[in-house]
C-alpha positions in Angstrom: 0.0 0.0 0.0 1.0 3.8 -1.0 1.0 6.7 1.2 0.4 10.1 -1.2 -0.3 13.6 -0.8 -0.7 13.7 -4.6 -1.1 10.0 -5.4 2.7 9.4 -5.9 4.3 6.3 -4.5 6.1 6.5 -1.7 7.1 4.1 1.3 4.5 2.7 3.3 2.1 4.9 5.6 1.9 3.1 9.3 0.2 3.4 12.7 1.3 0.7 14.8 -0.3 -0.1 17.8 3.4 -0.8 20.4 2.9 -4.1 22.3 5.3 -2.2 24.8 3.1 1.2 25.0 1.3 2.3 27.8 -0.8 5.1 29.0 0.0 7.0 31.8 -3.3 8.9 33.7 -3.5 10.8 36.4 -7.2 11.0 37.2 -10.2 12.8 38.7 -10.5 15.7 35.9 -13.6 16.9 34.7 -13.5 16.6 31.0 -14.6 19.5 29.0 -14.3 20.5 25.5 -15.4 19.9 22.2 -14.1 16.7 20.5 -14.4 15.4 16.6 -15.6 11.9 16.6 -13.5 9.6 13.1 -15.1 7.9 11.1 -16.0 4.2 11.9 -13.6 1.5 12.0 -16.6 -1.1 12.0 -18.0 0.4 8.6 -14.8 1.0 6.2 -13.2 -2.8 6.7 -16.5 -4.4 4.9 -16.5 -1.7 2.2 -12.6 -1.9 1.9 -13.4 -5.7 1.3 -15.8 -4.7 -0.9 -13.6 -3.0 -4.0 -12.7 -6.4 -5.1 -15.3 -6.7 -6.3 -14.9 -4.3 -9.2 -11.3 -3.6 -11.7 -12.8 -0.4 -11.7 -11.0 2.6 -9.0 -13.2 3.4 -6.0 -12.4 6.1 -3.5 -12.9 6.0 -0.1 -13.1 9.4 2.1 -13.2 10.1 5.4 -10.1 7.1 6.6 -10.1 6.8 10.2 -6.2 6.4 10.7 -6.2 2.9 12.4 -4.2 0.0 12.5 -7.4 -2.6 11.4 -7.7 -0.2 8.1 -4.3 -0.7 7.0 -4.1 -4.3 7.9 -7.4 -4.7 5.7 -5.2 -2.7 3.1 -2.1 -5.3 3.2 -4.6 -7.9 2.1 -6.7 -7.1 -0.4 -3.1 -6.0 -1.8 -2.3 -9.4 -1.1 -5.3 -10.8 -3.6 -4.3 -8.5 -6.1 -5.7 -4.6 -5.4 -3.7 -1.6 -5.7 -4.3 0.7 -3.1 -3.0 4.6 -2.2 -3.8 6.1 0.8 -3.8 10.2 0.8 -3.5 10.8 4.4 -3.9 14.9 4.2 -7.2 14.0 2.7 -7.9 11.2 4.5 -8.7 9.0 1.4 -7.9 5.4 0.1 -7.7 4.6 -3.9 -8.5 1.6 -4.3 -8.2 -0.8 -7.4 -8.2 -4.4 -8.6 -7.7 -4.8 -12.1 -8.1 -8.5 -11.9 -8.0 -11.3 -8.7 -4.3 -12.3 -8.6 -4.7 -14.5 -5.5 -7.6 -16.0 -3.4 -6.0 -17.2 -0.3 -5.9 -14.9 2.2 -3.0 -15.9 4.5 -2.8 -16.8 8.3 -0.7 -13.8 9.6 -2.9 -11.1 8.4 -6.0 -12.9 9.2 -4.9 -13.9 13.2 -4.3 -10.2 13.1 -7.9 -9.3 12.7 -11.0 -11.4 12.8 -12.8 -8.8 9.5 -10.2 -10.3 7.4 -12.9 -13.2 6.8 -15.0 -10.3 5.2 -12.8 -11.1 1.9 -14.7 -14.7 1.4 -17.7 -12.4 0.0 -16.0 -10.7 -2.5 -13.4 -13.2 -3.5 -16.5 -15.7 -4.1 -18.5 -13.3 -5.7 -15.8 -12.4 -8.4 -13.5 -15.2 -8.7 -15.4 -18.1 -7.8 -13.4 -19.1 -5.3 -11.5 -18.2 -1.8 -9.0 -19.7 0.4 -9.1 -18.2 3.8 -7.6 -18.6 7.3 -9.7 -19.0 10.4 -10.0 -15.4 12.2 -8.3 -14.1 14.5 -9.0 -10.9 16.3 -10.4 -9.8 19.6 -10.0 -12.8 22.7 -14.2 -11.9 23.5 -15.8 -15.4 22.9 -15.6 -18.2 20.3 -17.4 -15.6 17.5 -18.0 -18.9 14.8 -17.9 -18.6 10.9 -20.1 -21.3 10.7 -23.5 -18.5 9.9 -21.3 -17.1 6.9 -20.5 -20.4 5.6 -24.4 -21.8 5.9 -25.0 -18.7 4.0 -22.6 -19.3 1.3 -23.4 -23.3 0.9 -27.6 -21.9 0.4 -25.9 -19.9 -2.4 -24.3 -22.9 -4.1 -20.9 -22.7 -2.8 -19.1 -26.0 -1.7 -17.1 -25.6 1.5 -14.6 -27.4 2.7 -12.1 -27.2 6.1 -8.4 -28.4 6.6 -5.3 -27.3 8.4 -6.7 -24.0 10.0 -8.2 -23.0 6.0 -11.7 -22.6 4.9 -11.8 -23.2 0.8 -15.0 -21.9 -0.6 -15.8 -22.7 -4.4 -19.3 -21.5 -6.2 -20.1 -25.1 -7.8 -21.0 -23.6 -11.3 -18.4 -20.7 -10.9 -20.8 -18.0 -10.3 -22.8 -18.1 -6.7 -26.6 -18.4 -7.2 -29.1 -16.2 -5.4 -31.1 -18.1 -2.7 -33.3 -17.3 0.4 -30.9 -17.2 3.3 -31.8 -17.4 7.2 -29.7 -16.5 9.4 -30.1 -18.6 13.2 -28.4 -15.2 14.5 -28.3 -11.7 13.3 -24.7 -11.7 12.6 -23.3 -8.5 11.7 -20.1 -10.1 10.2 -22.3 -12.7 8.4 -24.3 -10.3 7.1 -22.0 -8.1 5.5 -20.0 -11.0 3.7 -23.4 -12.7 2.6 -24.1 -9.1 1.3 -21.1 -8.3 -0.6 -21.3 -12.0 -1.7 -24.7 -12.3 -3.5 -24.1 -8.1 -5.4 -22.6 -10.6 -8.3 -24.8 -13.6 -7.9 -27.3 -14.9 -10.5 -30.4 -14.6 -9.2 -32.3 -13.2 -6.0 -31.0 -13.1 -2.8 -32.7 -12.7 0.5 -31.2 -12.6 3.9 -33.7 -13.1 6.7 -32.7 -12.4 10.1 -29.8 -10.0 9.2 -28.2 -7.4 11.1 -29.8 -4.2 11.1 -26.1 -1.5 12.1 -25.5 1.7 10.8 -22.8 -0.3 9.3 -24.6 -2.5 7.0 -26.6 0.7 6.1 -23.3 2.2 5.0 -22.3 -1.4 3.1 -24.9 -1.6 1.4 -25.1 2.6 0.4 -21.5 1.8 -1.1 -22.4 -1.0 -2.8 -25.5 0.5 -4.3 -23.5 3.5 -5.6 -21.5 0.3 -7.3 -24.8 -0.8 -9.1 -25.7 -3.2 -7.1 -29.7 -3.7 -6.2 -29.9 -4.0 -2.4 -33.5 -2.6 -0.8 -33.5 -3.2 2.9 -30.4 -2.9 4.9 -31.5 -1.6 7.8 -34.1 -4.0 8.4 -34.2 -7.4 9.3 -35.1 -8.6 5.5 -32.0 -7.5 3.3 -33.2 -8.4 -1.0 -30.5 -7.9 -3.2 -31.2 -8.1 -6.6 -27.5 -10.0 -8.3 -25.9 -8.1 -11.3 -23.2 -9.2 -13.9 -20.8 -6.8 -13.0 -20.4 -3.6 -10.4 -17.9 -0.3 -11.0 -16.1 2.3 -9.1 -17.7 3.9 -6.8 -16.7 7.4 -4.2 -18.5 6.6 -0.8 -17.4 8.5 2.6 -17.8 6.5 5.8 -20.0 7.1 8.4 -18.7 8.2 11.8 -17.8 6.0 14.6 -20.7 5.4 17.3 -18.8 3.1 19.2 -15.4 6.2 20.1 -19.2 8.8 20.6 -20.2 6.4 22.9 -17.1 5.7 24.8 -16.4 9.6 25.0 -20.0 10.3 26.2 -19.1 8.0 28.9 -16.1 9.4 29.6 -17.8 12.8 30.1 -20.1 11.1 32.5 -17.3 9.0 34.5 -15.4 12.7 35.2 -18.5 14.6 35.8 -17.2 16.5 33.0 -18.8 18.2 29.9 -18.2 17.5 26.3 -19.7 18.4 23.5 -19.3 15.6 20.4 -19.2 16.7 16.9 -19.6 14.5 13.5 -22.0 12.0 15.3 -25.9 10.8 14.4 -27.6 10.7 17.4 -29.8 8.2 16.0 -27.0 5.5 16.0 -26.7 6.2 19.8 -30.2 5.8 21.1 -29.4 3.2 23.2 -25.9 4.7 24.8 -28.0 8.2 25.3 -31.0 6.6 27.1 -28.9 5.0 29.6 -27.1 7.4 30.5 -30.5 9.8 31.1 -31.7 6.9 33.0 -28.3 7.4 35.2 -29.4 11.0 35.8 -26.7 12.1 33.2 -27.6 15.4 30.9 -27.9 14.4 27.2 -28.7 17.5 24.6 -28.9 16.5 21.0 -28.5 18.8 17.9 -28.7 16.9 14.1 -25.2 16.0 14.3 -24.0 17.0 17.5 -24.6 15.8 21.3 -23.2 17.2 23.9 -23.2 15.3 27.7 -22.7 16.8 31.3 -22.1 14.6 33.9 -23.3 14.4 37.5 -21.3 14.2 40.5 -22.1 10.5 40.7 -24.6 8.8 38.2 -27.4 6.3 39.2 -27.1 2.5 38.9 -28.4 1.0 36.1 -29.6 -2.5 34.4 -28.2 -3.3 30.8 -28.6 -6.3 28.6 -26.7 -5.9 25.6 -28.4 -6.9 22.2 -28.2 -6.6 18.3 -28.5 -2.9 17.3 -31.0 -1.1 17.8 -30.4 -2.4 21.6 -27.6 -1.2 23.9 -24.3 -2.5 22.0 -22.1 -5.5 23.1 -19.0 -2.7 22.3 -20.2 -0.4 24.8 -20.6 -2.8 27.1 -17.3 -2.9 29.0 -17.0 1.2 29.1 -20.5 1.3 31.3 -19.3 -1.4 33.7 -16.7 0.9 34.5 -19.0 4.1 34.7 -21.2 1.7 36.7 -18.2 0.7 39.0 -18.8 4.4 40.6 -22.7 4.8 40.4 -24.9 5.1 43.7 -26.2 1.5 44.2 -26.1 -1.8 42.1 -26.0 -1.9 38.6 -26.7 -5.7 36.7 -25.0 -5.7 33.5 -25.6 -9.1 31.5 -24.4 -9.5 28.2 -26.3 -11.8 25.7 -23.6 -11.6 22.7 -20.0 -13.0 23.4 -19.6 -15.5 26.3 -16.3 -14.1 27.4 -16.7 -10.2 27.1 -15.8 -9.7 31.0 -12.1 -9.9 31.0 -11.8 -6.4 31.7 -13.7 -7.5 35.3 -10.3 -8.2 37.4 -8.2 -5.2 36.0 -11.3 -3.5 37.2 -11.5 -4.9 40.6 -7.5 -4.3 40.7 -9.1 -0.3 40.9 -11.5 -1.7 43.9 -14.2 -2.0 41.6 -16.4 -4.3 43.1 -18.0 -6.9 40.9 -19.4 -10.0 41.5 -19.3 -12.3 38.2 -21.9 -15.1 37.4 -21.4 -16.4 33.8 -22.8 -13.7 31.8 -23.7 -11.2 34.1 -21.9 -9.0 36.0 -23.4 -7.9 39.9 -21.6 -4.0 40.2 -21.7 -2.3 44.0 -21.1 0.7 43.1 -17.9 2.5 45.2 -17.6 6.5 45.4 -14.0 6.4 44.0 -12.0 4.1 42.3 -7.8 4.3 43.1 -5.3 4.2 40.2 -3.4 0.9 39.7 -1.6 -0.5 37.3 -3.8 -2.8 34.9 -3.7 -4.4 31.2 -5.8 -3.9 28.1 -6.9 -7.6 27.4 -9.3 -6.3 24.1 -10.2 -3.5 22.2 -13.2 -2.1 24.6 -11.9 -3.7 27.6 -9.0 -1.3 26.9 -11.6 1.5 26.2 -13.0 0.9 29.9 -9.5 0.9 31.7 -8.8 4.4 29.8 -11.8 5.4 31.5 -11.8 4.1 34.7 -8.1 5.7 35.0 -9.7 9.3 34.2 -12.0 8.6 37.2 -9.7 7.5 39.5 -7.8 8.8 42.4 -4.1 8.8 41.8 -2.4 7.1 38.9 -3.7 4.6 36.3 -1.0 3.0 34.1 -3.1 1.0 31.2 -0.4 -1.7 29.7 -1.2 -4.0 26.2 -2.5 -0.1 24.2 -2.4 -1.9 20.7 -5.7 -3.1 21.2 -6.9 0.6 22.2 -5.2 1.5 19.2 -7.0 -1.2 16.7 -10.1 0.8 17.0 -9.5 4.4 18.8 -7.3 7.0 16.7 -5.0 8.9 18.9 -7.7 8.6 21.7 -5.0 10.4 24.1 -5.0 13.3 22.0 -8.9 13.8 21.6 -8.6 13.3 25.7 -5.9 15.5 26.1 -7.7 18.4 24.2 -10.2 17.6 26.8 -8.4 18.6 29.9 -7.5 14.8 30.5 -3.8 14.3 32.1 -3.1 11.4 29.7 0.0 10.5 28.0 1.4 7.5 26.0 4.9 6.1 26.6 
């Protein structure tokens, strides 16, 4: 991949997440400010995966600058796209005159579990894919199993060996076919999506995921040519075409870095104001914190939060959007670790989405775990301690829990921050924070 500031090669742009790096906080600072939320990280790896489908250029605008982006980058280039990245402008050029591979290799999918997104697009187009099993975020066992039923209903034989799924559409081309879904996967959802743009025939998916992000997908793919009515609802029809072409799509912003800044403004007791948001795609995030007695004021594309000297304990149980999100999940355990009373948090997605529990508890959090739910007594301060990021949000909630606390919170293991947060220690800083990496 190219980094440009007028599209000429030059060496390779990157933003590393340091498996040595650390964030030093010295808490108990109201946050205040105004802060620009980047665009989201869950929306550009499916559209990213997406271009393959097509020789022609597309241009993507609006690049959040995160590790997961560019990793997505290194393998379509992998498969055979061309890619430039403008960072000034914050867009990616993307290209694929023609498939040159269809395996996509072990150490760039262990790296990040989207990488199965390619099956999609590599089927759809080439007739065939090769691909690792994911790797990603430790949160739960997360199977491909609801991608590949999807695939197999559109005539594609699968077969497993030696950590590989190989994928080939019988007659070359996938067919169109009614697709059920026994979970509304987002992941399965988007690769089913991209998947059936080029298959012959009709598809529906029943039971899909109904994100912002699949909204976005499938916005993208329709400015492609594709003939998807839908997304958004539980019943996605896409209508296959013989070929798709370039398209220019700008990504959505990020609801999961809004949500985890609103929380941080209610953690504090601060007031922040959050710019570049849709305050539709936060709904859940917004009435929870209301029902903690936390100040929510929402302009069309603007929200702005003031906390309360301590919020009110809540009950959560995370579910498929439009319900309170599994990725917000471990930030409100940790408001909840300072609330007035007991909070129940019980989380229906991932089976092993509390690992941020005992770094919490290692703050005097106290929380009582019982499978999938989480028993919160909330204490009036937590003290700073030294504690490690174990995955992307769990990291997220540390970051938080530091800004809260008493004294000094050094958060170890910050790639994972970094996979989905861009610079988060700047947007914190320019909130009064006293954050720093080393």
């Amino acid at each position: 991949m190219y980094i440009t500031e007028s599209r000429l090669k030059k060496p390779t742009f990157r933003m590393e997440g340091n498996h040595m790096g650390a964030f030093v906080i010295n808490g108990g600072k109201p946050l205040s400010g105004t802060v620009q939320i980047s665009s989201s990280k869950n929306a550009i790896l499916p559209i990213i995966s997406a271009c393959l489908l097509t020789a022609d250029e597309c241009i993507i605008k609006n690049i959040p600058g995160l590790d997961d982006v560019f990793v997505m980058c290194d393998l379509i280039s992998s498969l055979g796209a061309r890619v430039e990245a403008n960072i000034s402008k914050r867009e990616l050029y993307i290209s694929t005159p023609e498939l040159t591979g269809h395996v996509a290799p072990y150490e760039l999918v262990s790296r990040m579990r989207a990488s199965f997104l390619v099956l999609g697009p590599l089927l759809a187009r080439g007739g065939r894919a090769k691909v690792a099993l994911p790797g990603g975020c430790p949160i739960g066992s997360r199977p491909v199993d609801l991608h590949l039923k999807g695939f197999e209903a559109m005539d594609a034989e699968i077969e497993y060996g030696n950590g590989y799924i190989e994928a080939r559409a019988r007659n070359g081309r996938l067919k169109g076919s009614r697709v059920y879904l026994d979970f509304p996967s987002v992941g399965a959802t988007e690769n089913l999506l991209i998947g059936a743009v080029l298959a012959e025939g009709c598809t529906s998916i029943e039971n899909a995921a109904s994100e912002p992000e699949i909204v976005d997908l499938a916005a993208f793919l329709n400015k492609m040519g594709a003939k998807i009515t839908g997304a958004g609802t539980d019943t996605i029809t896409i209508e296959g075409v013989e070929r798709v072409h370039g398209a220019e799509h700008a990504i959505m912003p990020d609801r999961i870095e809004a949500g985890t800044l609103m929380a941080a403004a209610a953690i504090t007791g601060g007031d922040i104001t959050l710019q570049n948001v849709v305050p539709d795609h936060l709904m859940p995030v917004t009435a929870k914190l209301r029902e903690a007695g936390v100040e929510v004021i929402e302009k069309p594309s603007e929200i702005r939060v003031k906390g309360v000297p301590r919020p009110a304990a809540l009950n959560i149980k995370t579910h498929p959007f439009p319900g309170f999100p599994t990725d917000m999940q471990a930030q409100f355990l940790a408001l909840m670790s300072i609330a007035q009373g007991t909070s129940v948090i019980v989380e229906t997605i991932f089976e092993n989405r509390f690992m941020h529990v005992n770094e919490l508890r290692r703050m005097g959090a106290q929380i009582h775990l019982d499978a999938r739910t989480a028993v919160v007594e909330g204490v009036e301060t937590l003290q700073g301690a030294q504690v490690r990021a174990t995955d992307l949000r769990a990291g997220a909630a540390l970051v938080l829990a530091g800004l809260a606390a008493q004294g000094t919170t050094e958060v170890l293991d910050i790639h994972h921050i970094d996979r989905g947060y861009e610079f988060i220690e700047n947007k914190l800083q320019r909130l009064g924070a006293d954050i720093k990496r080393v």
